[in-house]
C-alpha positions as CSV (number, residue, x, y, z in Angstrom):
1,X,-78.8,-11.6,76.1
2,X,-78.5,-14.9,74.9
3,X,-79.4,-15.6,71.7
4,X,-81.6,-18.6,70.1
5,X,-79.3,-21.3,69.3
6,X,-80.1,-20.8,65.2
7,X,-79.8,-17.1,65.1
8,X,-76.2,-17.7,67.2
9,X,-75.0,-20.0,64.6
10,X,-76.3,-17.8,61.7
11,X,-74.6,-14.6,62.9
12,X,-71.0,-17.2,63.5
13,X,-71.5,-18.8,60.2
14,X,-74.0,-17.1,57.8
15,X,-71.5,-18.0,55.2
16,X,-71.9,-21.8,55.6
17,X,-75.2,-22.5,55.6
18,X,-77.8,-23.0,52.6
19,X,-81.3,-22.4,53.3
20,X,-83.8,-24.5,53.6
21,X,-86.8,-24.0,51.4
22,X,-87.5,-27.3,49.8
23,X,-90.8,-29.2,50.3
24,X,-91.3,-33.0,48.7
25,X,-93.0,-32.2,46.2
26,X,-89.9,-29.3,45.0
27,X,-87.5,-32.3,45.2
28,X,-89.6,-34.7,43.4
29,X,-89.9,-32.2,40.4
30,X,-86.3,-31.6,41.0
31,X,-86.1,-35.3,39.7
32,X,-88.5,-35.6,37.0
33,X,-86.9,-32.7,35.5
34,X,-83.6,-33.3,36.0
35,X,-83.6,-36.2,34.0
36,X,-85.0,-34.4,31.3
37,X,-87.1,-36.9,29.5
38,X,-87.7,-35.3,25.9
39,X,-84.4,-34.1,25.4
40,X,-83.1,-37.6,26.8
41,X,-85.3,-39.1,24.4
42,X,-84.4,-36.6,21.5
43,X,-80.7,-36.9,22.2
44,X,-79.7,-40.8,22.6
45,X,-83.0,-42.4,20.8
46,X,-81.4,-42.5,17.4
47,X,-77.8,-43.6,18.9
48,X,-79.6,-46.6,20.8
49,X,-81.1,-47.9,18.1
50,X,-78.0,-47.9,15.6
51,X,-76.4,-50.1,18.3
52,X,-79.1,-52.5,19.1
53,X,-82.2,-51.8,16.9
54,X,-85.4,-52.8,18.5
55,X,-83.7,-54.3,21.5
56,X,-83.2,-50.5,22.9
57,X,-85.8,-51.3,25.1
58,X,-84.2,-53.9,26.6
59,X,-80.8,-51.8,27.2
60,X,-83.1,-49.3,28.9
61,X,-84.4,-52.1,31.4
62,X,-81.4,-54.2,32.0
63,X,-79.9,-50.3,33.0
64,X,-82.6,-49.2,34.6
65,X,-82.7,-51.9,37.3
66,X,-79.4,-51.3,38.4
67,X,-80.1,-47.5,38.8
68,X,-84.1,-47.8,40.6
69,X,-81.7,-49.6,43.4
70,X,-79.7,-47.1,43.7
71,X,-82.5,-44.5,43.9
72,X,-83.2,-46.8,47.2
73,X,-79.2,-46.6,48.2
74,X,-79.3,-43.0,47.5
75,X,-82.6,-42.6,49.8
76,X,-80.8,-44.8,53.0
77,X,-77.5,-42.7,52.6
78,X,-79.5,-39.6,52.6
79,X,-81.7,-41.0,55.6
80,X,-78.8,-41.4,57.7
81,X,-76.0,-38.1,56.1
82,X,-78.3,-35.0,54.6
83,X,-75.9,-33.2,52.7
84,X,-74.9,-30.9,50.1
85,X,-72.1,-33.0,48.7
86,X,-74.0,-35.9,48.7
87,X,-71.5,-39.4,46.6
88,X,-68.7,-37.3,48.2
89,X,-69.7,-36.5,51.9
90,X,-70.9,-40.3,52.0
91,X,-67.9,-41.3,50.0
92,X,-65.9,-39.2,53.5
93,X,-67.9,-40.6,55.9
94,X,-67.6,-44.2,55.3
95,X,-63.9,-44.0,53.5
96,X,-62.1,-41.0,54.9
97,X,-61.2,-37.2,52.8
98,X,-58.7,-39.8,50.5
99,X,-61.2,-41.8,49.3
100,X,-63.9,-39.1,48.9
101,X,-61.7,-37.1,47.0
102,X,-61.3,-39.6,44.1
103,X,-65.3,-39.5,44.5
104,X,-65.5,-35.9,44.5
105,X,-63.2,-35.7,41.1
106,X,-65.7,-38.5,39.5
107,X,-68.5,-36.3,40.3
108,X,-67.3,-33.3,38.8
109,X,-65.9,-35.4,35.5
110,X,-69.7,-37.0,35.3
111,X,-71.8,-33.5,36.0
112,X,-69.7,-31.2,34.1
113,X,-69.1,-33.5,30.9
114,X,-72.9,-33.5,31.0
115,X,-73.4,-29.9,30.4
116,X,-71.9,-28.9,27.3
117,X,-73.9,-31.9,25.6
118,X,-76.6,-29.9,26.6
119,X,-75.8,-26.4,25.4
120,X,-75.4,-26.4,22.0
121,X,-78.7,-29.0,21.2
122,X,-80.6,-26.3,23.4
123,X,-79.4,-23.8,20.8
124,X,-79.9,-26.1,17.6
125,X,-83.9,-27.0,18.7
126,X,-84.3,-22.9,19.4
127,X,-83.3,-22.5,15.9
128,X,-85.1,-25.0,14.3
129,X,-88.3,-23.6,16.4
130,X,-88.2,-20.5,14.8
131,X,-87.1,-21.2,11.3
132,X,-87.3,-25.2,10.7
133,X,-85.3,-24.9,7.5
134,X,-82.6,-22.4,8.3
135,X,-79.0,-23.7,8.2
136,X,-77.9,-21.9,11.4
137,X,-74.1,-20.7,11.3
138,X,-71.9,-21.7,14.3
139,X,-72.0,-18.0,15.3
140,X,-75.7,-18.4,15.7
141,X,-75.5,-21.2,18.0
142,X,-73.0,-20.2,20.1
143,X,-75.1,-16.9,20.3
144,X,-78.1,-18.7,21.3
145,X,-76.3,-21.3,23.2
146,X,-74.9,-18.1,25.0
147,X,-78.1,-16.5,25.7
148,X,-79.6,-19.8,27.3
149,X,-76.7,-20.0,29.6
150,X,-77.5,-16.8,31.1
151,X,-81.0,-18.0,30.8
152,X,-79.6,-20.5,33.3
153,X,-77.7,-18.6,35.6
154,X,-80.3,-16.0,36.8
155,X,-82.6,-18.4,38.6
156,X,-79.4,-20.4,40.1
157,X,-78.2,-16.9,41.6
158,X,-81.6,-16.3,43.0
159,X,-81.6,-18.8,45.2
160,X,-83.3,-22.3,45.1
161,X,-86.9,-21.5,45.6
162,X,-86.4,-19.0,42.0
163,X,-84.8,-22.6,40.7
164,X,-87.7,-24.9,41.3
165,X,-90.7,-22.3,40.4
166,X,-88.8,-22.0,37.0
167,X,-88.5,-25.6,36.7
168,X,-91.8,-27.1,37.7
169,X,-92.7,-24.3,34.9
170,X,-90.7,-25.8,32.2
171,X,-91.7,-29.2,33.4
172,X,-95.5,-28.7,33.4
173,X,-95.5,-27.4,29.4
174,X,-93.1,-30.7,28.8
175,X,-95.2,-33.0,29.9
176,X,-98.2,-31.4,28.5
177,X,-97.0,-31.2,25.2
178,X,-96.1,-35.4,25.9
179,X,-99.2,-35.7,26.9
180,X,-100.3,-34.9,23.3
181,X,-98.3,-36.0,21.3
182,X,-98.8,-39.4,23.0
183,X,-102.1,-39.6,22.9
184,X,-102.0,-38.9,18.8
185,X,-98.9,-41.4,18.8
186,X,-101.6,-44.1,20.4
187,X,-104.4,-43.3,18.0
188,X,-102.2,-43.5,14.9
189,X,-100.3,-46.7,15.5
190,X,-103.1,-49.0,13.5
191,X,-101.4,-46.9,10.6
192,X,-98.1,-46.1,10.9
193,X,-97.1,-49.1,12.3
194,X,-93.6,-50.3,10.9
195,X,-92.3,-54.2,10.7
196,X,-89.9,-54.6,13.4
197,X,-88.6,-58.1,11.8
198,X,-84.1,-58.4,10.8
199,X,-83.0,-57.0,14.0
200,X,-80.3,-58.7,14.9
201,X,-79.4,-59.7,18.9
202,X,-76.1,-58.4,19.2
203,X,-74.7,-57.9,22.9
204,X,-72.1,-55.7,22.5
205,X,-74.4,-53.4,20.9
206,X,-76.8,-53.7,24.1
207,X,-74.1,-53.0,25.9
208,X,-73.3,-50.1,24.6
209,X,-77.2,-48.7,24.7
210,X,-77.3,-49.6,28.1
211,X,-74.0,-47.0,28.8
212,X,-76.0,-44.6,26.5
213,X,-79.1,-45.5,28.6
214,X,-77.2,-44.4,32.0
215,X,-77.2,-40.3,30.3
216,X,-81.0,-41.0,30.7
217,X,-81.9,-42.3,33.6
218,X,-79.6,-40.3,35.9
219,X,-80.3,-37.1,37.4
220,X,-83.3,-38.4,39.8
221,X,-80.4,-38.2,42.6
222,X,-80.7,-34.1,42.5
223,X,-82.7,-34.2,45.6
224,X,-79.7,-35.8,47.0
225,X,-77.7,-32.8,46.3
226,X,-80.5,-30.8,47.4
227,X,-80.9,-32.2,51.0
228,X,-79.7,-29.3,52.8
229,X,-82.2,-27.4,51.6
230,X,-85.4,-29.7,52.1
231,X,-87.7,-28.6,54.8
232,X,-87.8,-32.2,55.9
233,X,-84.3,-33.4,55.8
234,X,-84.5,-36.5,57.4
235,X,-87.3,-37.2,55.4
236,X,-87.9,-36.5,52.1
237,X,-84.2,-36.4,50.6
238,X,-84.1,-39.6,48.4
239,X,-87.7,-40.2,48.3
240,X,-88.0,-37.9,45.6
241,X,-85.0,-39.4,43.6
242,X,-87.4,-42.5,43.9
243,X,-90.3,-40.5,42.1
244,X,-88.2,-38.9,39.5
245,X,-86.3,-42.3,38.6
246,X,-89.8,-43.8,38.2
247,X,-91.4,-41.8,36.3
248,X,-89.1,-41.2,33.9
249,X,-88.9,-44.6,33.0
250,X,-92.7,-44.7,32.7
251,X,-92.4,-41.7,30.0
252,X,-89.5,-43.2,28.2
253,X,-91.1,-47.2,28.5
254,X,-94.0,-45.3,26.6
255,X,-91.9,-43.1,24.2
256,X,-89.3,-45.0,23.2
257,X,-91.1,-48.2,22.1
258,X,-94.3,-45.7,20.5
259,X,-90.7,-44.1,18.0
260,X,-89.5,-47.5,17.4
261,X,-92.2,-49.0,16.2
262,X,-93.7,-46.0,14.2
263,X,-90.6,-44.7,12.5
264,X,-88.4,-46.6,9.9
265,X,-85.4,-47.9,11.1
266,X,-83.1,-46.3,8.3
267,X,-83.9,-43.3,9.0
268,X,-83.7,-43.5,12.9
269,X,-80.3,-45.3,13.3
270,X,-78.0,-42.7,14.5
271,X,-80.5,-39.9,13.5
272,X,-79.8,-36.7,15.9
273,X,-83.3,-35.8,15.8
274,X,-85.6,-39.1,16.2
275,X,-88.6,-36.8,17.9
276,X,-88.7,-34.9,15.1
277,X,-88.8,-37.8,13.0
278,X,-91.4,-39.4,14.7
279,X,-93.6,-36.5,14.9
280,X,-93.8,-36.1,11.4
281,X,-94.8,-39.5,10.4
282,X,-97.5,-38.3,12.9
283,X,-98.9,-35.2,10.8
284,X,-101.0,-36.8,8.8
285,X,-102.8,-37.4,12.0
286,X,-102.4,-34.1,13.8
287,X,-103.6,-30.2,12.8
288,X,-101.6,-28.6,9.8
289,X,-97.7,-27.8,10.7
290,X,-98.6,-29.3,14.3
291,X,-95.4,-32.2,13.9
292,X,-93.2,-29.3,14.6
293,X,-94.3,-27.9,18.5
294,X,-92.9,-31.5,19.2
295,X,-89.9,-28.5,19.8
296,X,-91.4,-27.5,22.5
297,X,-91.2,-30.1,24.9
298,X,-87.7,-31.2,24.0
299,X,-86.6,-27.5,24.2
300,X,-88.3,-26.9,27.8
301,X,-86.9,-30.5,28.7
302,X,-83.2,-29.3,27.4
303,X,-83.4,-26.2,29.4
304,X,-84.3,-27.3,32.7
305,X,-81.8,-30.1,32.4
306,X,-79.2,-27.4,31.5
307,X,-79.6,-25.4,35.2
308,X,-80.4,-28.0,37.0
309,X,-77.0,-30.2,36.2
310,X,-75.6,-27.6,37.0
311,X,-77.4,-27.8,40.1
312,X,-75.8,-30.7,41.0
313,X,-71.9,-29.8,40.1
314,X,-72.5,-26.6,41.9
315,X,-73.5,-27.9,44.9
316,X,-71.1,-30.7,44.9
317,X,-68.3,-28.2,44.3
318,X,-69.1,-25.9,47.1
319,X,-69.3,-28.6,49.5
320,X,-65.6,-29.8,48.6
321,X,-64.8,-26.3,49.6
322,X,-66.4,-25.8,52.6
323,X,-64.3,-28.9,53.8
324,X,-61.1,-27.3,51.7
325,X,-61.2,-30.5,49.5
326,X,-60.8,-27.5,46.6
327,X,-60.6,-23.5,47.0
328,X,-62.1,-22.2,49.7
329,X,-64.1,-19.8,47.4
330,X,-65.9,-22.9,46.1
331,X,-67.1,-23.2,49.6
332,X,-68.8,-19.7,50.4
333,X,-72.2,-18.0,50.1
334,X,-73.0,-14.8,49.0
335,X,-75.3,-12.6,51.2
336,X,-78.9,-14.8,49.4
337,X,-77.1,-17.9,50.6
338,X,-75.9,-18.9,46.9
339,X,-72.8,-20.8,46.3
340,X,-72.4,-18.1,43.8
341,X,-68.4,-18.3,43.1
342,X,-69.1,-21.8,42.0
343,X,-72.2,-21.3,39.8
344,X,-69.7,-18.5,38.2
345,X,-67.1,-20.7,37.5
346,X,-69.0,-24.0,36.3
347,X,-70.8,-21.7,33.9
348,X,-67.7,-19.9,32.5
349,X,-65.6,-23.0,32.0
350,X,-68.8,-24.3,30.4
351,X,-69.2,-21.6,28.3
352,X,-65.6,-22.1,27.3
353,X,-65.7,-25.2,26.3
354,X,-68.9,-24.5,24.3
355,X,-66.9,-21.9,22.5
356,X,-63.9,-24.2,21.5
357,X,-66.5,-27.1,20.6
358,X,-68.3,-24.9,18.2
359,X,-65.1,-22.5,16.7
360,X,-62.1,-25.3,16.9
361,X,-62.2,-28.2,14.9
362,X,-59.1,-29.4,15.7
363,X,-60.2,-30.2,19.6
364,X,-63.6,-31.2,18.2
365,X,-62.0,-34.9,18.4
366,X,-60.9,-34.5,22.3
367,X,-64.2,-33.3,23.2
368,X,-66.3,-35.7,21.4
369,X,-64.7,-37.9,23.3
370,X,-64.7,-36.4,26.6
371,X,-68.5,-35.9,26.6
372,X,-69.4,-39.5,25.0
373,X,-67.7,-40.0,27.9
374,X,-70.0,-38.8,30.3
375,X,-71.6,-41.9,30.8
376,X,-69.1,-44.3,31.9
377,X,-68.2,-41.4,34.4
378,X,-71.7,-41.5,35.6
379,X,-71.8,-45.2,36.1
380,X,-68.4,-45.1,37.7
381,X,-70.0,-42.6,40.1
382,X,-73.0,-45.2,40.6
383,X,-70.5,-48.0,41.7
384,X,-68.8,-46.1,44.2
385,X,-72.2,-45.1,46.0
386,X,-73.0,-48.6,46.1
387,X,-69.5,-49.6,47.5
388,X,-70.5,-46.8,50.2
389,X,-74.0,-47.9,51.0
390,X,-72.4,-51.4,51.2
391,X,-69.9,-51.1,53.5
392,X,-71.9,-48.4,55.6
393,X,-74.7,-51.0,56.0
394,X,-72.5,-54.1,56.8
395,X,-69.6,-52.2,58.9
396,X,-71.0,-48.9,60.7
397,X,-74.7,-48.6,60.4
398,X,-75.7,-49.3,64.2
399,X,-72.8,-46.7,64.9
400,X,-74.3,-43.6,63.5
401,X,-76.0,-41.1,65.6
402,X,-79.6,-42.3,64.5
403,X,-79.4,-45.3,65.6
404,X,-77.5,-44.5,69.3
405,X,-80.0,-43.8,70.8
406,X,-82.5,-47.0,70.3
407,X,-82.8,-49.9,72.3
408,X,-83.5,-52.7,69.4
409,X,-80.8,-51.9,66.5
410,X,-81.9,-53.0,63.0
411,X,-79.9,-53.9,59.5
412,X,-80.8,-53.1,55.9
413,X,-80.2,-57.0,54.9
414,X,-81.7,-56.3,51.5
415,X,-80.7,-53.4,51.1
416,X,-76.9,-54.8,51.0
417,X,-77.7,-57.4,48.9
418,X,-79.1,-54.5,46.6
419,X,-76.0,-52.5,46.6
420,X,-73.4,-54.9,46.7
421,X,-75.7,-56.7,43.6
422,X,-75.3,-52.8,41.6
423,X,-71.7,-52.6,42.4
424,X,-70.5,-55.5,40.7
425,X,-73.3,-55.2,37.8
426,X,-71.7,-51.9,36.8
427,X,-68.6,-52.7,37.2
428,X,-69.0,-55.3,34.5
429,X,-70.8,-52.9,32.7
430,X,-68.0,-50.6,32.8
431,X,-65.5,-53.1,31.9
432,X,-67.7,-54.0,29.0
433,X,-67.7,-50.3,27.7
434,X,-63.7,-50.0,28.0
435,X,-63.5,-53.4,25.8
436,X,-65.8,-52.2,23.0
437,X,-65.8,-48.2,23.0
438,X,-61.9,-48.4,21.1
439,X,-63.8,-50.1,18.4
440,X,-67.1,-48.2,18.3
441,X,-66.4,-45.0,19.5
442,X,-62.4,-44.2,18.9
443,X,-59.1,-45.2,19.7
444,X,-58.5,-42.8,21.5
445,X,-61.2,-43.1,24.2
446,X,-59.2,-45.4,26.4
447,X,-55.9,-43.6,26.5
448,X,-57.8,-40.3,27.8
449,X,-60.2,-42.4,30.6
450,X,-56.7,-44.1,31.7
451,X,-55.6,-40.5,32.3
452,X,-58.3,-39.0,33.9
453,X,-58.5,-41.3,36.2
454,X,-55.1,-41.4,36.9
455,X,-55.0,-37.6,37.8
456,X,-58.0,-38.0,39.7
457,X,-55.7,-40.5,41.7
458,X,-53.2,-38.4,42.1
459,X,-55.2,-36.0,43.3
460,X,-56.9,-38.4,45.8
461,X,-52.9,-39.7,47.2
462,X,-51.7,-35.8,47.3
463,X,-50.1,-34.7,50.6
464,X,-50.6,-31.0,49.9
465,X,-53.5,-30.4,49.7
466,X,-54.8,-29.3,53.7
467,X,-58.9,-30.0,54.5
468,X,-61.0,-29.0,57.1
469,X,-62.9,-31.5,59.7
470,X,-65.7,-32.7,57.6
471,X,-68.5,-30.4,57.5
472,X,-72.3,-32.1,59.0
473,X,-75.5,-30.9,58.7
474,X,-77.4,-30.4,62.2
475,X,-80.9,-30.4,61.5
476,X,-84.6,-30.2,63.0
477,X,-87.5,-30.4,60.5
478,X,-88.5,-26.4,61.1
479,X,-86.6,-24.5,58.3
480,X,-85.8,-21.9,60.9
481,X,-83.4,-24.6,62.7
482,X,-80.7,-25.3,61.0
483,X,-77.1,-24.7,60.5
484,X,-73.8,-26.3,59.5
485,X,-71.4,-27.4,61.7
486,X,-67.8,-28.7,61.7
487,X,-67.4,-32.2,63.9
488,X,-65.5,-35.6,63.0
């Protein structure tokens, strides 16, 4: 008997292909989440404001505009290659497996330097909820930090239907705890108002909160990441980066200016809790003790941010081993479909590092580094997509096996100009960060970005390392119907 051509692929291949479970509107929370707008807010308000005062606002826009058109970059590339590796299968499609694996080793620096920034504030706000003038140990911290870890992990090794349940969960009691806090942050303003007068306009420290700003306004690409799984791959992919990336910058365009203009700037600058802050100049105005559930939101926000980077590295790692970029283990499923070697590994190195942050002082220096670092990684991975939608557009775009097929061919002229406009904006923004982050951040930041990328180089020119055909994803729009296969 011959069998259905899905059920003959799955019983070839079952350990290649993710399943496909979700809809729009999973991918567009996906987004929202993922950029995790309290505990964006909460983490890099106070740092913004120490380098540019009042003028954060403008850092946020002038980054922002660079990253909403690559939410439309991200949403042609997804259009035309759904796929699990996203920056990197793009980056091997356009470039070739040299090229894409300098991409791939950007992508894992920018995701996985974003995850230990995450653990220990998601332990330091669960302490402060429970007892807001304890003095937790760092045995404390790295017990709770622990505990949300494996907080994390269960859902990821369910599968990615347990993943976005728990998710549109966390992000429905964040944004309506937002929602009230917002709406008392409105009514109170006539009181609490502060001058905003003596800020100086200094560009290097706009500069500086717009590389900040990029920690905040990325994640919306998830759904990127996420493609193989969408019921509608040729579809929806990308269209919810679109959502998350603008409505994120609604909430923080009505956060961040509502903080800076009701909160003294002395005690703001470089504060590491500026929601907290903020919320109690709002007491007055709220029920008794109420300034403190502010928590709540930035802990639900720091959570879902925590699995769902991970998220991202995972499946960006385990597509780099199906095509034997990296181990092969990286590149199978367990018998629910879950890139489950990888999630194991991301979270235990993680968890590691946590460990030496928080017990080591000596390495304290290194890592502080390394995760201030996370942004310029971030916007590095940024330039190269735009490099890749550019030269996709302009060289092979009425090549592809969309477009073979119709009589009248067609060109993304703005969309060229968009990503070839991004590239050399963040490149300059890049260069500006490397020129000032000696002075402002530490020596020593240069010296270990030079080396970085010069082992991901090395890595991208070695001989030895042997990859597969690049892996593509064959799709219909019925979840039943679909597989991956090897081809050119």
């Amino acid at each position: 008997m011959t069998l259905p051509v899905n059920l003959e692929s799955q019983s070839r291949k079952p350990s290649r292909r993710l399943r496909q479970t979700f809809s729009l509107f999973d991918l567009s929370s996906l987004s929202i989440s993922s950029v995790a707008p309290a505990f964006s807010i909460s983490a890099t308000t106070g740092v913004m404001v120490g380098y540019s005062g009042v003028y954060s606002i403008l850092g946020i826009l002038l980054l922002a505009l660079p990253f909403l058109i690559s939410s439309y970059t991200f949403r042609v590339l997804n259009r035309h290659f759904p796929h699990a590796g996203a920056s990197y299968h793009w980056s091997r499609r356009v470039f070739g497996p040299r090229v894409a694996r300098f991409q791939g080793w950007i992508l894992i620096l920018a995701y996985f330097s974003s995850i230990p920034p995450i653990l220990v504030p998601a332990a330091q706000y669960t302490l402060a909820l429970i007892d807001p003038s304890a003095n937790p140990s760092s045995w404390l911290e790295f017990l709770v930090g622990s505990f949300w870890m494996t907080f994390a992990i269960v859902p990821l090794l369910q599968g990615a239907r347990p993943t976005a349940r728990i998710t549109q969960i966390f992000f429905v009691i964040e944004i309506i705890f937002l929602s009230v806090f917002a709406v008392f942050g409105i009514l109170a303003f006539p009181h609490i108002h502060v001058p905003v007068g003596g800020y100086g306009f200094h560009p290097g420290g706009i500069l500086l909160t717009m590389i900040v700003a990029s920690t905040i306004m990325d994640g919306w690409e998830i759904d990127s990441y996420a493609s193989e799984e969408s019921t509608q791959p040729d579809r929806d992919p990308g269209l919810g980066g679109i959502i998350g990336a603008i409505f994120a910058l609604v909430i923080y365009l009505i956060f961040v200016p509502l903080i800076l203009f009701e909160t003294p700037r002395h005690l703001l600058a470089n504060s590491t809790a500026p929601m907290v802050l903020w919320a109690q100049r709002l007491q007055p105005f709220m029920p008794p003790h109420a300034s403190v559930w502010i928590l709540v939101p930035i802990l639900a926000s720091t959570a879902g941010s925590l699995w769902l980077t991970a998220y991202i590295l995972i499946r960006g790692v385990f597509a780099m081993g199906r095509d034997g970029m990296i181990a092969k283990s990286f590149g199978k499923l367990n018998q629910r479909g879950i890139p489950a070697f990888a999630t194991w590994v991301i979270f235990i190195t993680a968890w590691a590092v946590m460990t030496l942050q928080l017990f080591v002082s000596s390495l304290s220096v290194f890592f502080n580094i390394l995760l201030s670092a996370a942004g310029f990684f971030l916007i590095f991975e940024f330039v190269l997509d735009n490099i890749t939608s550019l030269v996709f557009l302009w060289r092979m775009h009425n090549r592809d096996d969309i477009h073979q097929s119709r009589v009248q061919r067609h060109t993304h002229g703005w969309m060229m100009v968009g990503s070839g406009f991004t590239a050399i904006y963040l490149v300059g923004l890049l260069i500006s960060f490397i020129a000032l982050s000696s002075r402002t951040i530490s020596p020593w930041v240069d010296p270990i970005l030079a080396l970085l990328l010069a082992l991901g180089l090395i890595y991208a020119i070695s001989s030895r390392i042997k990859t597969e055909k690049t892996s593509v994803f064959e799709y219909t729009t019925v979840e039943e119907t679909t597989d991956i296969v090897t081809g050119s």
